[in-house]
PyMOL commands that place a pseudoatom at each C-alpha (Angstrom):
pseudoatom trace, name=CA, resn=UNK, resi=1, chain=A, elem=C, hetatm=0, pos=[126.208, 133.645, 133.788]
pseudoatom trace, name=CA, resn=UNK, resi=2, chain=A, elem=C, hetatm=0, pos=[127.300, 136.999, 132.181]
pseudoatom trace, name=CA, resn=UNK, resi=3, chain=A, elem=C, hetatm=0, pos=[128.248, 137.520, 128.384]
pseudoatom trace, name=CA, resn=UNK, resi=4, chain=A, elem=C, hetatm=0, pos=[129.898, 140.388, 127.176]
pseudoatom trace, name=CA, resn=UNK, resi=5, chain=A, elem=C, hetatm=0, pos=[130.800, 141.784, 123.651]
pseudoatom trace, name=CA, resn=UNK, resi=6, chain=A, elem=C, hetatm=0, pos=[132.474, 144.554, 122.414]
pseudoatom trace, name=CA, resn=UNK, resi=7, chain=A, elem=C, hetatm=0, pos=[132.986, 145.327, 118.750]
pseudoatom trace, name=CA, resn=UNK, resi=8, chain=A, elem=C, hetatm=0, pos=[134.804, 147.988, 117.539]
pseudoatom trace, name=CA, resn=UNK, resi=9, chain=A, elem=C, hetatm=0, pos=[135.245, 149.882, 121.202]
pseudoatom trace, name=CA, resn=UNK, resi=10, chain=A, elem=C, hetatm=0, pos=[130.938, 149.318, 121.421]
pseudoatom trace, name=CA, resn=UNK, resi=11, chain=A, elem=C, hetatm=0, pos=[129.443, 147.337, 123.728]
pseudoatom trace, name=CA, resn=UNK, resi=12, chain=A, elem=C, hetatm=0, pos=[127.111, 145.558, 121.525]
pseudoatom trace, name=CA, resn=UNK, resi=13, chain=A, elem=C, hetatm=0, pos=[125.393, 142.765, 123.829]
pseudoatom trace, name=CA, resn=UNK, resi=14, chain=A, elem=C, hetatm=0, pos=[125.546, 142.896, 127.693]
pseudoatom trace, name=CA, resn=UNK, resi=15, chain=A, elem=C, hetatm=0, pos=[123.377, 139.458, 129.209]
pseudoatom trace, name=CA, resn=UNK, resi=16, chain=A, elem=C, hetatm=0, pos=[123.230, 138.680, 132.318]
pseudoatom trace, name=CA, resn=UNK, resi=17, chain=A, elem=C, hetatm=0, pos=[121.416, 135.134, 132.298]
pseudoatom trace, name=CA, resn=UNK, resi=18, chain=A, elem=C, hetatm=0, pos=[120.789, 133.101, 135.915]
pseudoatom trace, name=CA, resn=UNK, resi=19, chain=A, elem=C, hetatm=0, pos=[122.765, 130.285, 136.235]
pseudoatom trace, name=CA, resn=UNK, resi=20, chain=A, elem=C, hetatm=0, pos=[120.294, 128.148, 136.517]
pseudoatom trace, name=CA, resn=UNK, resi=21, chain=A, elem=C, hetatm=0, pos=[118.414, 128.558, 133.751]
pseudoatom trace, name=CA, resn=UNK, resi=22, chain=A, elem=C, hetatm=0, pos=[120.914, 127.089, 131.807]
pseudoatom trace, name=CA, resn=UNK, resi=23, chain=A, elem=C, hetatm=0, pos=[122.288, 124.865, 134.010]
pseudoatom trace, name=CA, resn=UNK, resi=24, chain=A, elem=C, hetatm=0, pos=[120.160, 122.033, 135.346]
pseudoatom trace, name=CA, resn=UNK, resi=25, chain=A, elem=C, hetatm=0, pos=[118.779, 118.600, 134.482]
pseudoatom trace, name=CA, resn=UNK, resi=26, chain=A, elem=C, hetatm=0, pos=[116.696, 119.642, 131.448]
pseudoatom trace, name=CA, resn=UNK, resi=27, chain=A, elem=C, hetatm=0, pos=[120.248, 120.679, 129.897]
pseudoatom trace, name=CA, resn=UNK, resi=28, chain=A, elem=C, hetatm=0, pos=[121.945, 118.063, 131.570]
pseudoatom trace, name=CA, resn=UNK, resi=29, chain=A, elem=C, hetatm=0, pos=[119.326, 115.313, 129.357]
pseudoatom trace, name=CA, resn=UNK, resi=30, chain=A, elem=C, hetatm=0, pos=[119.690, 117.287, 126.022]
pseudoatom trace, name=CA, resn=UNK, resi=31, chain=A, elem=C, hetatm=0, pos=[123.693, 117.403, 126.129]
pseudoatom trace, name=CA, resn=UNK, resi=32, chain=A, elem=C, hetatm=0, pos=[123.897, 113.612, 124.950]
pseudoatom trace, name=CA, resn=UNK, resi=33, chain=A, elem=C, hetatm=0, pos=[121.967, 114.558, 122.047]
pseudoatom trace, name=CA, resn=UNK, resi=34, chain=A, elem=C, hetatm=0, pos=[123.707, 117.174, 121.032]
pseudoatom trace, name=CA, resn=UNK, resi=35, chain=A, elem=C, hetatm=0, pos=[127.203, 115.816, 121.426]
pseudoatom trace, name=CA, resn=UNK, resi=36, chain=A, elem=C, hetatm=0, pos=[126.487, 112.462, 119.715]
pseudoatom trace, name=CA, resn=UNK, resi=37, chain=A, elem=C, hetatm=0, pos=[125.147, 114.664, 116.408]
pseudoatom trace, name=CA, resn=UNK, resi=38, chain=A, elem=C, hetatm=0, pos=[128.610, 116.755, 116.653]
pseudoatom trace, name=CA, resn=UNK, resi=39, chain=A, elem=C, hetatm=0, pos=[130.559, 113.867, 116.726]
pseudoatom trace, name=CA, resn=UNK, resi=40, chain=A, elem=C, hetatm=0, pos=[131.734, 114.193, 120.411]
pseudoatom trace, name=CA, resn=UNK, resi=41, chain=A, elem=C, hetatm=0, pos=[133.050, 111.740, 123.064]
pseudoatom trace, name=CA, resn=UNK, resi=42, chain=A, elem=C, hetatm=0, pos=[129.661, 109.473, 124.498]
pseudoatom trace, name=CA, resn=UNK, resi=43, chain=A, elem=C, hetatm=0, pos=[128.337, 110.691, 127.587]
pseudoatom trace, name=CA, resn=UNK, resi=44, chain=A, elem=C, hetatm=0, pos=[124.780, 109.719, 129.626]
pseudoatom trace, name=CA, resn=UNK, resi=45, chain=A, elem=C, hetatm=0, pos=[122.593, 112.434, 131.078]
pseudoatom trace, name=CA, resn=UNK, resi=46, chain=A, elem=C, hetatm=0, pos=[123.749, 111.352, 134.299]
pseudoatom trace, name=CA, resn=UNK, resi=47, chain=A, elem=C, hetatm=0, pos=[127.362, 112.043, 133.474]
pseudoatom trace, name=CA, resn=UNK, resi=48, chain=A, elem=C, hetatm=0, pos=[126.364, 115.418, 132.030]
pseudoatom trace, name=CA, resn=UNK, resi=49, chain=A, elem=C, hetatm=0, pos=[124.041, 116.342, 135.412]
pseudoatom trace, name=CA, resn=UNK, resi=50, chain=A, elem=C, hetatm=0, pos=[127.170, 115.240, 137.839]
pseudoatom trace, name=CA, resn=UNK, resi=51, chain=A, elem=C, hetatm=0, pos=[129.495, 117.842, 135.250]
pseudoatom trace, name=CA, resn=UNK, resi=52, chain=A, elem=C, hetatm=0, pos=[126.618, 120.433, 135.550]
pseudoatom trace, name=CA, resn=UNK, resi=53, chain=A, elem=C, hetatm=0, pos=[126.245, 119.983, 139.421]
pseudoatom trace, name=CA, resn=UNK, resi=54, chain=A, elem=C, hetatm=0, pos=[130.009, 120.453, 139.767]
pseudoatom trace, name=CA, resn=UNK, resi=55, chain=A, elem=C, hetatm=0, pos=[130.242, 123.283, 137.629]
pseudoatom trace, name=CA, resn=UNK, resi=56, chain=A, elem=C, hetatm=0, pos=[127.527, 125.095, 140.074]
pseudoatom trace, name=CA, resn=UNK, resi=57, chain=A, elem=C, hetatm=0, pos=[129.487, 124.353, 143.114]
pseudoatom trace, name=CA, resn=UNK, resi=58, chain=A, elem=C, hetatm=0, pos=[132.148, 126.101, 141.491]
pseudoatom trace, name=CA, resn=UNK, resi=59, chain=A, elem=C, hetatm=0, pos=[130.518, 128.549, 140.600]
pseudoatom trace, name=CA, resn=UNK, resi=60, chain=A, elem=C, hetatm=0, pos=[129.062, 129.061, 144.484]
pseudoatom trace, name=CA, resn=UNK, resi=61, chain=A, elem=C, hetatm=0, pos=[132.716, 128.918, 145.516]
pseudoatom trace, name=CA, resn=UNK, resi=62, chain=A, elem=C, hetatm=0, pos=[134.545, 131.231, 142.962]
pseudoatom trace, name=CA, resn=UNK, resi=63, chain=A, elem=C, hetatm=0, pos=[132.122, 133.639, 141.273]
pseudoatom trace, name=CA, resn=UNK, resi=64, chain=A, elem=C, hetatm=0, pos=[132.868, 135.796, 138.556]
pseudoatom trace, name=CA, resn=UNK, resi=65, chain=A, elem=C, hetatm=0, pos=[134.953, 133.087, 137.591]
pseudoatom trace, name=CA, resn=UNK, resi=66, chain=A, elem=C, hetatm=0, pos=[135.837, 133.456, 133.259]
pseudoatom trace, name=CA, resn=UNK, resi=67, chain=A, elem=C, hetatm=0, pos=[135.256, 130.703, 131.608]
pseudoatom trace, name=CA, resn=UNK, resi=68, chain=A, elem=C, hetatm=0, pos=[135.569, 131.914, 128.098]
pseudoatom trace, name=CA, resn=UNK, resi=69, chain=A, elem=C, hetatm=0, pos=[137.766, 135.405, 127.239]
pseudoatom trace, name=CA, resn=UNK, resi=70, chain=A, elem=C, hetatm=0, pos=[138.725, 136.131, 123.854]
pseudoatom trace, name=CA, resn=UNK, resi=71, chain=A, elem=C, hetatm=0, pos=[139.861, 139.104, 122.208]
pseudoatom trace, name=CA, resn=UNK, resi=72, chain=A, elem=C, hetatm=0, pos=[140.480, 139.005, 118.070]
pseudoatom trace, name=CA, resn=UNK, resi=73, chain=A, elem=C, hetatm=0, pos=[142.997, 141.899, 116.490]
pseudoatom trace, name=CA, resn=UNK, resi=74, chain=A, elem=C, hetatm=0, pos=[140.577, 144.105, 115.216]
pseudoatom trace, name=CA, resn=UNK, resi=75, chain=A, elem=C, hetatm=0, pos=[139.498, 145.011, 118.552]
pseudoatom trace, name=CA, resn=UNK, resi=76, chain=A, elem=C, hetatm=0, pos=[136.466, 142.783, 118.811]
pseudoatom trace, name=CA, resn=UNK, resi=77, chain=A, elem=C, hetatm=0, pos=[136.266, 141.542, 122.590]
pseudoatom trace, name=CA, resn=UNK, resi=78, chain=A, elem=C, hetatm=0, pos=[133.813, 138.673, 123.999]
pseudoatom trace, name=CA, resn=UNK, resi=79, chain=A, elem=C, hetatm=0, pos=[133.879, 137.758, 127.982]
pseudoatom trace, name=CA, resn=UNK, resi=80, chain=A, elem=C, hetatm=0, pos=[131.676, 134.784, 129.293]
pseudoatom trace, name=CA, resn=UNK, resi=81, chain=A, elem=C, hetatm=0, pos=[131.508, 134.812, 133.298]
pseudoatom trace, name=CA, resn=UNK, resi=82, chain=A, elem=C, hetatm=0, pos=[129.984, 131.674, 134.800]
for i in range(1, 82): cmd.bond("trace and resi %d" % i, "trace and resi %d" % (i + 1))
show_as sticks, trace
zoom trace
């Protein structure tokens, strides 16, 4: 996974974090938790670990793939590669 920012024109964070690291079965267990205290739909770790395992097949298929890409008027620019 790669995140990038630019504010103002200036690259101010540049992270290049391995997929995996974020994206396993540890993750996959907390998710639950962390959606039922936002107030999100109610999942199961093993509903979260097939959406994880997808997501990495997707990833082996299409990298560089953007999942997030925003860009705000004052020039401020954020890019989140999976």
């Amino acid at each position: 996974m790669k995140i990038h920012v630019i504010e103002n024109g200036v690259q101010k964070v540049n992270l290049h974090l391995p997929t995996g690291l974020l994206l396993n079965r540890f993750t996959a267990c907390l998710a639950p938790h962390f959606m039922k205290d936002n107030d999100g739909p109610p999942i199961t770790g093993a509903q979260a670990y097939r959406f994880i395992k997808a997501l990495k097949e997707y990833k082996a298929n299409h990298p560089e793939w953007v999942l997030v890409e925003v860009q705000s008027a004052n020039g401020d620019y954020v890019k989140i590669c999976l």
